[in-house]
N, C-alpha and C positions, 0 to 999 in steps of 0.2 A: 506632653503630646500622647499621642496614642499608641499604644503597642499594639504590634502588627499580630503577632501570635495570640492575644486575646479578642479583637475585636471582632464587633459580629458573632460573638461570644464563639469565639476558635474558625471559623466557616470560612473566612478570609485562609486563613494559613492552610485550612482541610482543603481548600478547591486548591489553592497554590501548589499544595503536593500531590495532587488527581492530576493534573496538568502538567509538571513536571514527570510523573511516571509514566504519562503519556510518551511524552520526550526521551526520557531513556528507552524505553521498548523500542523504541523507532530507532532509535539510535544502534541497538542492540541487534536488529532485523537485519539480517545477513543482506537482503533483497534492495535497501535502500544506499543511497551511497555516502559511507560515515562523516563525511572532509563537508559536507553541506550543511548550511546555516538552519539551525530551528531555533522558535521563536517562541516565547512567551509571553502574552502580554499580560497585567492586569488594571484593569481601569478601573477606579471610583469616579462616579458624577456626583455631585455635590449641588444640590437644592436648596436655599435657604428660605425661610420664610420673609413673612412682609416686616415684620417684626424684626430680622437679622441675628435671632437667638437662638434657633434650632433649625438646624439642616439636616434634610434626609440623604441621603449616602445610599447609591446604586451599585453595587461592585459586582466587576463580569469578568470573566477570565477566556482565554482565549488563546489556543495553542496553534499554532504553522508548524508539519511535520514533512517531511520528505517524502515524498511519495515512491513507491515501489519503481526496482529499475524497467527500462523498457524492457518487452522478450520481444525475440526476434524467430521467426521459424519461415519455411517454403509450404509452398502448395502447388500440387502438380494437377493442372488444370487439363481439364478433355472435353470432349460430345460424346454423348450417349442419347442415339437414336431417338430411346426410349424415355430419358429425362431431360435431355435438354443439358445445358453445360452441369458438369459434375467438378467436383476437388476433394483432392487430400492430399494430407500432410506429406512432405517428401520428407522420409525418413535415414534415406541411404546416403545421400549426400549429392547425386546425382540421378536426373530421371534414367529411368531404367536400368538402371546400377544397382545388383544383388549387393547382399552384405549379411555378416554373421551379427544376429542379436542378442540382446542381453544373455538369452539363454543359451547362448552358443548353435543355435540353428539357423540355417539361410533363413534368410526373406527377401522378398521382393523390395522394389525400392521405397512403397508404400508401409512396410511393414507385417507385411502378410506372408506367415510361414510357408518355405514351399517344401512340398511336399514331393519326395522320388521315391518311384518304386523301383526295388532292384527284382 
């Protein structure tokens, strides 16, 4: 029979391992969720002639990976006169609820440093 790892002179086994390192990177990807099913397929079609002595041999590979988790975030929606409905990102956790940021200074609940003068 045919060994796998030669045939197609090696191209079979070289896409087999393109495909599978597809699958551990994803698998690897903090962002996707590990416990879920991926999937490899590789298919040969098989053609034979009228004659039934020589087949031509189509091989496709074909990976199913998990896709990235959902993100989830807020938008604090308003009227401005001037544009029409506006948004942005609620940052604070609450509309109109200051908060200390990464850098250790207030901001607004948008995100936007606020600034005191003493």
């Amino acid at each position: 029979m045919i060994d796998l790892t030669n045939f197609a002179e090696g191209a079979v086994a070289e896409r087999f391992n393109i495909e599978l390192q597809k699958i551990l990177e994803n698998i690897a990807d903090p962002n996707t969720d590990p416990k879920k099913a991926r999937k490899l397929t590789l298919t040969l079609t098989v053609k034979a002639d009228e004659k039934r002595d020589i087949a031509n041999v189509s091989i496709q590979t074909k990976t199913v990976t998990v896709p990235a988790r959902e993100i989830e975030t807020k938008i604090i929606m308003d009227y401005d006169p001037r544009s029409g409905i506006v948004g942005a990102e609620l940052k604070s956790g609450a509309k109109g609820q200051m908060f200390i940021d990464q850098d250790g200074e207030v901001a607004d609940d948008k995100g936007n440093k606020v600034v005191r003068f003493k």
